[in-house]
C-alpha beads as a LAMMPS data file, in Angstrom:
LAMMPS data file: protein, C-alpha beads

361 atoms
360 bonds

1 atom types
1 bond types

-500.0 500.0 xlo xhi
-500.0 500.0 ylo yhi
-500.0 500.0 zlo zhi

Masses

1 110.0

Atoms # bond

1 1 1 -45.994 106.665 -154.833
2 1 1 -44.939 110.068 -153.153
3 1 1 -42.079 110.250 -151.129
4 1 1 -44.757 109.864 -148.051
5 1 1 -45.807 106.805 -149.033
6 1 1 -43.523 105.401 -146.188
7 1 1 -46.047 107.091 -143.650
8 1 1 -49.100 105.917 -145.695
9 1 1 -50.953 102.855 -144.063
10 1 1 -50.148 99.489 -145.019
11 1 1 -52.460 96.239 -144.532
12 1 1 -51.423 92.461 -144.864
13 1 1 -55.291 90.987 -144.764
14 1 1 -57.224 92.135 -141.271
15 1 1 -53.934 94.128 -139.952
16 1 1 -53.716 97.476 -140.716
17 1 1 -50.197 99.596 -139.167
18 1 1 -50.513 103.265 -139.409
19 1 1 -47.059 103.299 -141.631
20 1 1 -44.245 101.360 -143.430
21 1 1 -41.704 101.540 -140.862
22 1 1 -41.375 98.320 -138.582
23 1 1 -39.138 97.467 -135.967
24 1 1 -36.916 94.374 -136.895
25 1 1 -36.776 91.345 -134.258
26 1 1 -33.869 92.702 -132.336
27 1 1 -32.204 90.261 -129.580
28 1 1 -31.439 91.582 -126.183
29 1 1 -30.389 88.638 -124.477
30 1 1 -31.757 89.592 -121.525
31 1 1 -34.280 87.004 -120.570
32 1 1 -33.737 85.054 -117.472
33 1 1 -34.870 80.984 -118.115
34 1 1 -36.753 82.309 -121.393
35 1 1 -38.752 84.692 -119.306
36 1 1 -39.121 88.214 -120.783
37 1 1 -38.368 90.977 -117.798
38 1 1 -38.914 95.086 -117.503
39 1 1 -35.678 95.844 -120.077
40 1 1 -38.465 94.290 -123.020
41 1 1 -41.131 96.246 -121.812
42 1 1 -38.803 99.619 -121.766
43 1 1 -37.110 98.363 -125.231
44 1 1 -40.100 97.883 -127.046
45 1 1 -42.506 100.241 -125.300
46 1 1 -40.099 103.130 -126.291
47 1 1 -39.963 101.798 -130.378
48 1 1 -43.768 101.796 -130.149
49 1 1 -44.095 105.453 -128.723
50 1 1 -41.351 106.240 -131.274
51 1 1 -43.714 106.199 -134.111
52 1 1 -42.962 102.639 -136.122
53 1 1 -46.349 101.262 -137.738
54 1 1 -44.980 97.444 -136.593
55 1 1 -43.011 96.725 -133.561
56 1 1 -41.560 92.885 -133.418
57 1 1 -40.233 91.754 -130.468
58 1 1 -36.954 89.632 -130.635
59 1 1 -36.578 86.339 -131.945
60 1 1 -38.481 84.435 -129.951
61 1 1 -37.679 80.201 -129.295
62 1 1 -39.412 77.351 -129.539
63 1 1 -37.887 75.390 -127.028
64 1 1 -35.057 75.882 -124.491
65 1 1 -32.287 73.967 -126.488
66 1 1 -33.707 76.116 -130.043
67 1 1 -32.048 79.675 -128.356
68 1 1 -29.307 81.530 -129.520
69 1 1 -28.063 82.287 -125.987
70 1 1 -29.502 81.422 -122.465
71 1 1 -30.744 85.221 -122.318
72 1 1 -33.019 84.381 -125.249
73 1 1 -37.267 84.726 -124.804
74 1 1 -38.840 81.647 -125.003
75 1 1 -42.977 81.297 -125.237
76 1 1 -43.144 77.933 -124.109
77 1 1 -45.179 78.158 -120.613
78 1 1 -48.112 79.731 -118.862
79 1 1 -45.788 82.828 -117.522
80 1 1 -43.658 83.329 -120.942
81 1 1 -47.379 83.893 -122.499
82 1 1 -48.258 85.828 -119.634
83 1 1 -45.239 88.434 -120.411
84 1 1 -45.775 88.023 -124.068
85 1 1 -49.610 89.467 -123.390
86 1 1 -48.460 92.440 -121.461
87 1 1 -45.742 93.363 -124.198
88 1 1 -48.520 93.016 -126.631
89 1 1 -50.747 95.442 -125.011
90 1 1 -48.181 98.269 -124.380
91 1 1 -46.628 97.743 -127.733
92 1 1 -50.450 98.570 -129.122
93 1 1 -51.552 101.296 -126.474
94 1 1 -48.810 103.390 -128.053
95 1 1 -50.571 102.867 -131.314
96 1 1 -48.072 99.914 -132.921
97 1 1 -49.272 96.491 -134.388
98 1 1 -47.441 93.934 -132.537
99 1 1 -45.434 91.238 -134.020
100 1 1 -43.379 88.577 -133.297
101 1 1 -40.447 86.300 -134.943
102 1 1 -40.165 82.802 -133.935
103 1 1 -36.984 81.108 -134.214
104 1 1 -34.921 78.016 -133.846
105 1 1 -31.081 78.597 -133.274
106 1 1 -29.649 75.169 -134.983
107 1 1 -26.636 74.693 -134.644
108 1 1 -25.833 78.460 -133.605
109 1 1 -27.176 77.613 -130.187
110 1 1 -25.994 77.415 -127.076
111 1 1 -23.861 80.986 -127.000
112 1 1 -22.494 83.145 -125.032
113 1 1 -24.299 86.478 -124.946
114 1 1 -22.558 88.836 -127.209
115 1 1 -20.683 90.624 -124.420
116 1 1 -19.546 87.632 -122.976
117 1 1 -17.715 87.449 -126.220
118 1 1 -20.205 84.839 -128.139
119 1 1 -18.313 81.575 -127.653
120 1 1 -20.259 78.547 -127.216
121 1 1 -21.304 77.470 -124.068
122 1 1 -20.059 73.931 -122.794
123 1 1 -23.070 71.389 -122.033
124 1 1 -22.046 69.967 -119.455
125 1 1 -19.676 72.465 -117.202
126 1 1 -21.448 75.400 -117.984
127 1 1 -25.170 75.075 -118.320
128 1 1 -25.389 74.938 -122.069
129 1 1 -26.201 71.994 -124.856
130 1 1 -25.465 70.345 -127.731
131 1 1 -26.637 72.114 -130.731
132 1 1 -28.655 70.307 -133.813
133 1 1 -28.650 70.831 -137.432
134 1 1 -29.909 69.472 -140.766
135 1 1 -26.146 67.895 -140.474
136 1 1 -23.481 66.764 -138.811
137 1 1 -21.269 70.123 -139.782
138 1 1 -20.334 72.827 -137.100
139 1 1 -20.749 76.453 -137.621
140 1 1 -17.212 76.765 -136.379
141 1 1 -13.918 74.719 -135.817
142 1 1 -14.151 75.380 -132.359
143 1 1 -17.842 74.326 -131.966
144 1 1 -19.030 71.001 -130.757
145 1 1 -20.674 69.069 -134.406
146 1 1 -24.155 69.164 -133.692
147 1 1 -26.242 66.544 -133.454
148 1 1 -27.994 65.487 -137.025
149 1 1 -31.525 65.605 -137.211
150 1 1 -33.708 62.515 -137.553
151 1 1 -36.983 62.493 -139.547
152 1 1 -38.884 62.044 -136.146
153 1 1 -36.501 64.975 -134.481
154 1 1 -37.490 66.954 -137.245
155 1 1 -41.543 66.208 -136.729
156 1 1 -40.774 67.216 -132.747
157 1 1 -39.321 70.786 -134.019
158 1 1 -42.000 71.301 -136.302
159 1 1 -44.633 70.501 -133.474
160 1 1 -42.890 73.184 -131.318
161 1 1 -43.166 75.690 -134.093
162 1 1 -46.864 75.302 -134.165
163 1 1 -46.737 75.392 -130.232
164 1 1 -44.930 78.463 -130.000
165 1 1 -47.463 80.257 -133.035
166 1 1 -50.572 79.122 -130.463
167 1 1 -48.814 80.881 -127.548
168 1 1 -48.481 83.709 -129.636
169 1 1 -51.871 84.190 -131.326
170 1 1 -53.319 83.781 -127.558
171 1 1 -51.396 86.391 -126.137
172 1 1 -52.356 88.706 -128.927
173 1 1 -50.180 89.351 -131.517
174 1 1 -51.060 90.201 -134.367
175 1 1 -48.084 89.781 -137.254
176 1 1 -46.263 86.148 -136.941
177 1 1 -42.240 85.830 -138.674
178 1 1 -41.043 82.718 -139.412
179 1 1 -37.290 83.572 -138.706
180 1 1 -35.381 80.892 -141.844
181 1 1 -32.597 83.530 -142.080
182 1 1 -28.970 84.246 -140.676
183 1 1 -27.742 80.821 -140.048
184 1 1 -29.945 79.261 -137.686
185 1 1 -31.764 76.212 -137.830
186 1 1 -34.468 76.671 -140.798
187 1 1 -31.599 78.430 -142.936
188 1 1 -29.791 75.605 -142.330
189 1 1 -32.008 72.967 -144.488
190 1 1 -32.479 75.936 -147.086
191 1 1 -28.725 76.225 -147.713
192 1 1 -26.556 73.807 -149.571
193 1 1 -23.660 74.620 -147.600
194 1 1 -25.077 73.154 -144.290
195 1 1 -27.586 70.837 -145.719
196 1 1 -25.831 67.442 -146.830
197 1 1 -29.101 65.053 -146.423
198 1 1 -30.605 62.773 -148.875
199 1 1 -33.687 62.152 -147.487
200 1 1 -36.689 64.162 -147.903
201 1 1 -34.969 66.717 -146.247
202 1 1 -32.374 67.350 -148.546
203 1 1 -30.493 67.278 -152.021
204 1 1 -32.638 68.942 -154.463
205 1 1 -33.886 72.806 -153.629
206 1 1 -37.543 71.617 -152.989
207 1 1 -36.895 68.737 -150.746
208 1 1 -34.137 71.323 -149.109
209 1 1 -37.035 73.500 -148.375
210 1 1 -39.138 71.137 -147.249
211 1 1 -38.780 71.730 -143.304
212 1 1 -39.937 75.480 -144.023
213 1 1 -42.407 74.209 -145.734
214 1 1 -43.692 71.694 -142.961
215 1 1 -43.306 74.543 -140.562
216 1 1 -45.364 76.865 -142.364
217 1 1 -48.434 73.873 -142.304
218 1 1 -47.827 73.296 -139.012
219 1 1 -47.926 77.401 -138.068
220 1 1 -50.765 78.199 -140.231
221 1 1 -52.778 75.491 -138.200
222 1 1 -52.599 77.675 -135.209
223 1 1 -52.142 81.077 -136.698
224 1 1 -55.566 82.573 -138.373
225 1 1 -56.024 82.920 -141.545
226 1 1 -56.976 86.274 -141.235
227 1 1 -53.596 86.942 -139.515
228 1 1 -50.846 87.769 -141.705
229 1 1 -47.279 85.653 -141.630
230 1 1 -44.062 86.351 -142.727
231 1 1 -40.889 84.824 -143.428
232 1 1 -37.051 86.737 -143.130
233 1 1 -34.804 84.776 -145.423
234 1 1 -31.109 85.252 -146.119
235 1 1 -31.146 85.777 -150.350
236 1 1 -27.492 85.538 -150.806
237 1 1 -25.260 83.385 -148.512
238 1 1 -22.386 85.238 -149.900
239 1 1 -20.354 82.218 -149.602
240 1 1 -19.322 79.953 -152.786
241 1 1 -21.958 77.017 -153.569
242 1 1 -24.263 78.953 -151.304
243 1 1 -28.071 80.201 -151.704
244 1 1 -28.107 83.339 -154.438
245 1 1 -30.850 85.377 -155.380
246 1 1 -32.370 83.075 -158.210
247 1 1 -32.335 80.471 -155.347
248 1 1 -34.607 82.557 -153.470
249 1 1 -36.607 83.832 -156.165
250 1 1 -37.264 80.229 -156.527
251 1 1 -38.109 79.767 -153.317
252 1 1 -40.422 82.955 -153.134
253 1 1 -42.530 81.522 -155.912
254 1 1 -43.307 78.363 -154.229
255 1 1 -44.103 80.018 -150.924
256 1 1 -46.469 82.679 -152.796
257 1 1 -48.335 79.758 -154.810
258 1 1 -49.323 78.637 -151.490
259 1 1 -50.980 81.733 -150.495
260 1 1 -50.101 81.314 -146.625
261 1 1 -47.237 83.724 -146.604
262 1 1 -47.585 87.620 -146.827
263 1 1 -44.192 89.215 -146.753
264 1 1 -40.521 88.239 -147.102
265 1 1 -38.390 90.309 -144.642
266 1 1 -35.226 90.367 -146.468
267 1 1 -31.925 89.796 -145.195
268 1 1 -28.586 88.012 -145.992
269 1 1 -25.524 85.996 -144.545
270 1 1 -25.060 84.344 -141.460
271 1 1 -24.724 80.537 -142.969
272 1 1 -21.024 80.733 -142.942
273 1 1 -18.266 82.864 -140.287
274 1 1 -15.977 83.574 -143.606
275 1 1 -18.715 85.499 -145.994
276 1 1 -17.622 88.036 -148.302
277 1 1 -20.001 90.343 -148.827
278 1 1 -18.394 93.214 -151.380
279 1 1 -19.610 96.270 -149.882
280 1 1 -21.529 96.848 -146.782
281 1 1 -23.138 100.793 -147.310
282 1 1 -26.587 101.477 -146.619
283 1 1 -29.459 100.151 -148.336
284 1 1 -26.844 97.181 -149.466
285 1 1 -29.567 94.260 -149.134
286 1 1 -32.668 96.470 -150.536
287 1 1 -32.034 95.214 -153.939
288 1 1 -32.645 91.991 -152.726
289 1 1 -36.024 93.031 -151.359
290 1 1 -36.490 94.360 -155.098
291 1 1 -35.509 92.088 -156.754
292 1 1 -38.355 88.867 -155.123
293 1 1 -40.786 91.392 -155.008
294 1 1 -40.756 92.206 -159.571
295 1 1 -39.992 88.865 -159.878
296 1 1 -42.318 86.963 -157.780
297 1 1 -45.128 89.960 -156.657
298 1 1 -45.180 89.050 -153.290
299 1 1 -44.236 92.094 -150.509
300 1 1 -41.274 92.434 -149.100
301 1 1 -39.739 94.231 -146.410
302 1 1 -36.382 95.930 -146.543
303 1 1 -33.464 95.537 -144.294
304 1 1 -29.633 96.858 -144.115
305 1 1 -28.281 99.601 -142.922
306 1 1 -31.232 101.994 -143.510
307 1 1 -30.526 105.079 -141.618
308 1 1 -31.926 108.565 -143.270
309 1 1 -35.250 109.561 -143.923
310 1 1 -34.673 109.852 -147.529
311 1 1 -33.420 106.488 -147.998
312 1 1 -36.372 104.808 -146.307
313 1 1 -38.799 107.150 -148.200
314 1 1 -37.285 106.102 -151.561
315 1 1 -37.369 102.017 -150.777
316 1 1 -41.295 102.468 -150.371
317 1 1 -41.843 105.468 -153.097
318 1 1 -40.120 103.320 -156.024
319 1 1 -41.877 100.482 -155.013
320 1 1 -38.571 98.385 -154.384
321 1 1 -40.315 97.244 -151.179
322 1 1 -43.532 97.534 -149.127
323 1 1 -41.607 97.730 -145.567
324 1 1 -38.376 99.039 -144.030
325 1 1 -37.169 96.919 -140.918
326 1 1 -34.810 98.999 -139.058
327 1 1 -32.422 97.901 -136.148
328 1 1 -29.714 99.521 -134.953
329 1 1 -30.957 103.280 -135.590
330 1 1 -33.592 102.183 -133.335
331 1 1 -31.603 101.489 -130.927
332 1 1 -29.747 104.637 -131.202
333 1 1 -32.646 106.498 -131.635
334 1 1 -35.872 105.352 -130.654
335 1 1 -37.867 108.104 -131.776
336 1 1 -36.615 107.739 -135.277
337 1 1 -40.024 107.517 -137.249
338 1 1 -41.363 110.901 -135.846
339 1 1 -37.820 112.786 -136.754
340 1 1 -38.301 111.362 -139.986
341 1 1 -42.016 112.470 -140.204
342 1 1 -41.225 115.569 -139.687
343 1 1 -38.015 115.798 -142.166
344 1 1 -40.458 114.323 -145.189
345 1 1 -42.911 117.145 -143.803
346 1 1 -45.599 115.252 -142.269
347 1 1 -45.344 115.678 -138.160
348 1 1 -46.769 112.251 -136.215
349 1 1 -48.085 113.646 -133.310
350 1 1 -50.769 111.078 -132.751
351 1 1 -49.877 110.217 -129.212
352 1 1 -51.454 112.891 -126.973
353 1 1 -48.482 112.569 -124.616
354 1 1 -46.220 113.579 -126.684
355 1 1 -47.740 116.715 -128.002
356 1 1 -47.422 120.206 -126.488
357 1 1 -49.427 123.398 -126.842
358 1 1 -48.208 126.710 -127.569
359 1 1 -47.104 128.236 -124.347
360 1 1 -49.107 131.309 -122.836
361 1 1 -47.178 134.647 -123.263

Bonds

1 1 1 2
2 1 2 3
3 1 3 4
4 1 4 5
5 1 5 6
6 1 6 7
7 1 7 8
8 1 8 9
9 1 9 10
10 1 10 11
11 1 11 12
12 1 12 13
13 1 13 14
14 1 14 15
15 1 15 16
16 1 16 17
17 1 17 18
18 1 18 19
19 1 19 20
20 1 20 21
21 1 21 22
22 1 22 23
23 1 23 24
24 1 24 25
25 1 25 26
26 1 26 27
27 1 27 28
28 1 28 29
29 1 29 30
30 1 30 31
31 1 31 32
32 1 32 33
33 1 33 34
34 1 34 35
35 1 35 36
36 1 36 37
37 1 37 38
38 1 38 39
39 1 39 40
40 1 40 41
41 1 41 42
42 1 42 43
43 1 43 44
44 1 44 45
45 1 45 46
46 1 46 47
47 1 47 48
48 1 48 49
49 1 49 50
50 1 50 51
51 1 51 52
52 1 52 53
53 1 53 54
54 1 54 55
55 1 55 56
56 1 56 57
57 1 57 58
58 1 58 59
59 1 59 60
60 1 60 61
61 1 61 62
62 1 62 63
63 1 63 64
64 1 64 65
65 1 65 66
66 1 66 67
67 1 67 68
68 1 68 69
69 1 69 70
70 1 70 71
71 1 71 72
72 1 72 73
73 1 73 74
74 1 74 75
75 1 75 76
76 1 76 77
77 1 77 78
78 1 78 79
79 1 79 80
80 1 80 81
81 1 81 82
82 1 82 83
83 1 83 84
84 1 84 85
85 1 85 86
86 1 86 87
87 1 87 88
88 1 88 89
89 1 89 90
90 1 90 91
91 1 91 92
92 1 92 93
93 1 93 94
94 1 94 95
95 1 95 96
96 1 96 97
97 1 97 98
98 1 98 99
99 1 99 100
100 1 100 101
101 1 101 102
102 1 102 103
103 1 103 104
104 1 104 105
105 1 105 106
106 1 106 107
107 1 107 108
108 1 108 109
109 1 109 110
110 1 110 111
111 1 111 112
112 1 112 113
113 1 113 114
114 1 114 115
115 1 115 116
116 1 116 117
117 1 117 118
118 1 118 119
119 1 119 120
120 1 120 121
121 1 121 122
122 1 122 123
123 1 123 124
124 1 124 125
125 1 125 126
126 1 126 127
127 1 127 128
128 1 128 129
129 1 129 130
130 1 130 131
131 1 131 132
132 1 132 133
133 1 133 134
134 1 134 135
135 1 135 136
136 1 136 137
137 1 137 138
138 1 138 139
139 1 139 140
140 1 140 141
141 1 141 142
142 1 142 143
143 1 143 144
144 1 144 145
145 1 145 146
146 1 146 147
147 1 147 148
148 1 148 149
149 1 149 150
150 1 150 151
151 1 151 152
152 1 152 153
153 1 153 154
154 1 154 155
155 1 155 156
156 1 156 157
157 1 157 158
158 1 158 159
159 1 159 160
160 1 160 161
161 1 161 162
162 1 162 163
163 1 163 164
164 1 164 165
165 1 165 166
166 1 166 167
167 1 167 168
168 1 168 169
169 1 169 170
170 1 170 171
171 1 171 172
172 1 172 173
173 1 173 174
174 1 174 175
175 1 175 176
176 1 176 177
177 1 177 178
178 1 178 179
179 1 179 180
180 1 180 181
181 1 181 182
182 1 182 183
183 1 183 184
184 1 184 185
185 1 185 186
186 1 186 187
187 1 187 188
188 1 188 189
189 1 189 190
190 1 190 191
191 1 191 192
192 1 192 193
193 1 193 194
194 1 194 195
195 1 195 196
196 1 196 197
197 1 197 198
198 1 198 199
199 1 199 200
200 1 200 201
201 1 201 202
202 1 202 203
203 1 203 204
204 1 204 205
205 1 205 206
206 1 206 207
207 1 207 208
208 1 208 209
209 1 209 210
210 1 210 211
211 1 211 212
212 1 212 213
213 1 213 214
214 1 214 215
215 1 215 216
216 1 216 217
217 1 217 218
218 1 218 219
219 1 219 220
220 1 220 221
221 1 221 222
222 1 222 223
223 1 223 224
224 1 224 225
225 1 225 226
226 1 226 227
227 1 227 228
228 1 228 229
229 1 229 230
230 1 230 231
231 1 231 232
232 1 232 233
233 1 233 234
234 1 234 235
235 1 235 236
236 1 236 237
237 1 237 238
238 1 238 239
239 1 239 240
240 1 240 241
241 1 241 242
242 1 242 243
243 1 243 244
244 1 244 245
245 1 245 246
246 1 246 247
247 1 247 248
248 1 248 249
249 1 249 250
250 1 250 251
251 1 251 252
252 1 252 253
253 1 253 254
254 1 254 255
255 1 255 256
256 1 256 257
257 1 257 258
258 1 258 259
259 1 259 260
260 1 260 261
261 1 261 262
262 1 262 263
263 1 263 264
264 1 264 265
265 1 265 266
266 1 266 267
267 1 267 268
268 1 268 269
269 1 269 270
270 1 270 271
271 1 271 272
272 1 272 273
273 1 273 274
274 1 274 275
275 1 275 276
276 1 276 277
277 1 277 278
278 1 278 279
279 1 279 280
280 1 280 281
281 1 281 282
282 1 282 283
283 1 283 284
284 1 284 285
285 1 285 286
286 1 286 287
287 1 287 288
288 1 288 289
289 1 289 290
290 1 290 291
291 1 291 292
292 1 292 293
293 1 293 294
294 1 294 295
295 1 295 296
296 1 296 297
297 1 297 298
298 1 298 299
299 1 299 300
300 1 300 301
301 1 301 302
302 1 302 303
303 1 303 304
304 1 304 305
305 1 305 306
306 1 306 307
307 1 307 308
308 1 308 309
309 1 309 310
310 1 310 311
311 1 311 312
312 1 312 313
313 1 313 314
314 1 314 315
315 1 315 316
316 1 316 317
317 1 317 318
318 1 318 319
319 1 319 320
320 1 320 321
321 1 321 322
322 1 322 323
323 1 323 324
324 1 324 325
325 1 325 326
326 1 326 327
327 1 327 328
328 1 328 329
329 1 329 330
330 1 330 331
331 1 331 332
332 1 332 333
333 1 333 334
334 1 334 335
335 1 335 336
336 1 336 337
337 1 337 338
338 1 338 339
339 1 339 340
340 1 340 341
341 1 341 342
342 1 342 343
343 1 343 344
344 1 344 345
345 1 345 346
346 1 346 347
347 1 347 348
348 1 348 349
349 1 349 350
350 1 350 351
351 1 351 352
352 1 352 353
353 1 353 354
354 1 354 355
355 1 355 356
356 1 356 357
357 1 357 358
358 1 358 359
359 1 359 360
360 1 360 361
């Protein structure tokens, strides 16, 4: 590939984005009772004009007890999917394929929002609830132990998954991510640091990956077939006895053989507080991307730190990926993809509003 290849067009079966560059599923915390309000429509409606081919929102919940924080986005009524259609259609009048990540917090729920210094919140004095998990293990000392899954409990979460995909397909999006990353609840059963069951749920790898794998069923039942899915995993847990990149590879394979799942957005961390991760420098988790996507030949997206033009246009010209999800330089700068364009010599100036003629002299 040529070092444009990150501003070629990419498709994942009916979807076709105008480039490689998507917007990762960024939380804002901002939501009032799960509701989306005008700061997502300015967030995202600015990433779309930007330039990016994809534009996810943030992770959005299945149910009110599955979010992070109570500023999360649910789509769980009539007026979340209401929102969630108007953020689709700005997010594609600016020329962007809408997607969205749909999430489960485990037993990382019930936070604080970031600035309020990301503590948990207590149940009963101050609106929040007791989280749940695989098992009875709490992210933190200082954390309440979540309440341990039953088989039925499980079923229920599953359902809500599949809810939450409906909602989403009807208010138009296009790309669904199954968010099984970071630490939250899906991660959770993956990882044999936070996953002590033996039931069906847990002890070997497979039976470990089971609830991702019953979510994925359950999702696929509402989502098209002619829709593309994704999945973000963490590859390393960079804690001992954790998940490492074999694991994954391992896991990759399975999900590939099933032929339901189009791209791994890959990421890292998040199982444990005390990781040790050996060097944090940009592009640190695209080898991960590289390495499931020789090994198993399914896409991948790349994550981490990804902040220069060249860097991004490398990941997608060497083939060590077939996306780059970028965060925080979005954030920073939401025009990003068009400065880029125009470094690797190829202006985007597709949006008429944006474009200026010469000046008479």
């Amino acid at each position: 590939m040529s070092q444009t290849a990150l501003l070629r067009p990419v498709e994942f079966r009916s979807v076709v984005a105008k480039n490689r560059i998507a917007v990762s599923p960024m939380c804002q915390y901002s939501a009032i009772e799960g509701l989306g309000q005008d700061w997502h429509l300015q967030n995202l409606g600015a990433k779309a004009a930007g330039g990016a081919g994809i534009v996810f929102t943030e992770a959005t919940h299945v149910s009110p007890n599955g979010r992070i924080t109570q500023g999360c986005l649910g789509q769980g009524d009539d007026a979340q999917e209401t929102f969630a259609a108007r953020l689709v259609a700005l997010i594609a009048s600016a020329g962007a394929v809408p997607g969205i990540q749909i999430a489960h917090a485990g037993r990382k729920a019930s936070s604080l929002r970031p600035w309020e210094g990301g503590g948990f919140v207590a149940p009963e004095s101050e609106g929040g609830w007791l989280p749940v998990a695989p098992s009875a293990k709490a992210f933190t000392p200082d954390r309440p132990v979540p309440n341990e899954l039953s088989v039925v409990e499980i079923d229920e979460i599953v359902t809500e998954f599949a809810r939450t995909a409906g909602r989403a397909r009807r208010a138009g999006y296009q790309i669904l991510e199954i968010h099984a990353a970071h630490g939250y609840l899906l991660h959770s059963f993956l990882s044999p640091v936070t996953n002590l069951r033996s039931d069906r749920y847990g002890g070997s790898a497979a039976r470990r990956a089971r609830a991702l794998m019953d979510v994925i069923d359950a999702v696929r039942a509402e989502w098209p077939l002619e829709l593309p899915l994704f999945v973000r995993l963490s590859c390393v847990d960079w804690v001992g006895g954790g998940l490492t990149i074999n694991d994954s590879v391992q896991l990759v394979t399975w999900l590939k053989a099933r032929n339901d799942v189009d791209l791994i957005d890959c990421s890292s961390g998040g199982i444990l507080p005390q990781q040790n991760v050996p060097s944090i420098h940009p592009g640190y988790q695209v080898p991960f991307a590289e390495a499931i996507r020789r090994e198993t030949g399914l896409a991948t997206g790349a994550v981490g730190m990804i902040r220069s033009a060249d860097l991004a246009a490398e990941v997608i010209a060497n083939g060590r990926a077939d996306l780059v999800l970028l965060g925080r330089i979005l954030l920073a700068d939401p025009g990003w993809p068009r400065r880029a364009a125009a470094q690797l010599g190829e202006p985007m100036l597709d949006l008429p509003q944006y474009q200026r003629a010469a000046p008479a002299i």
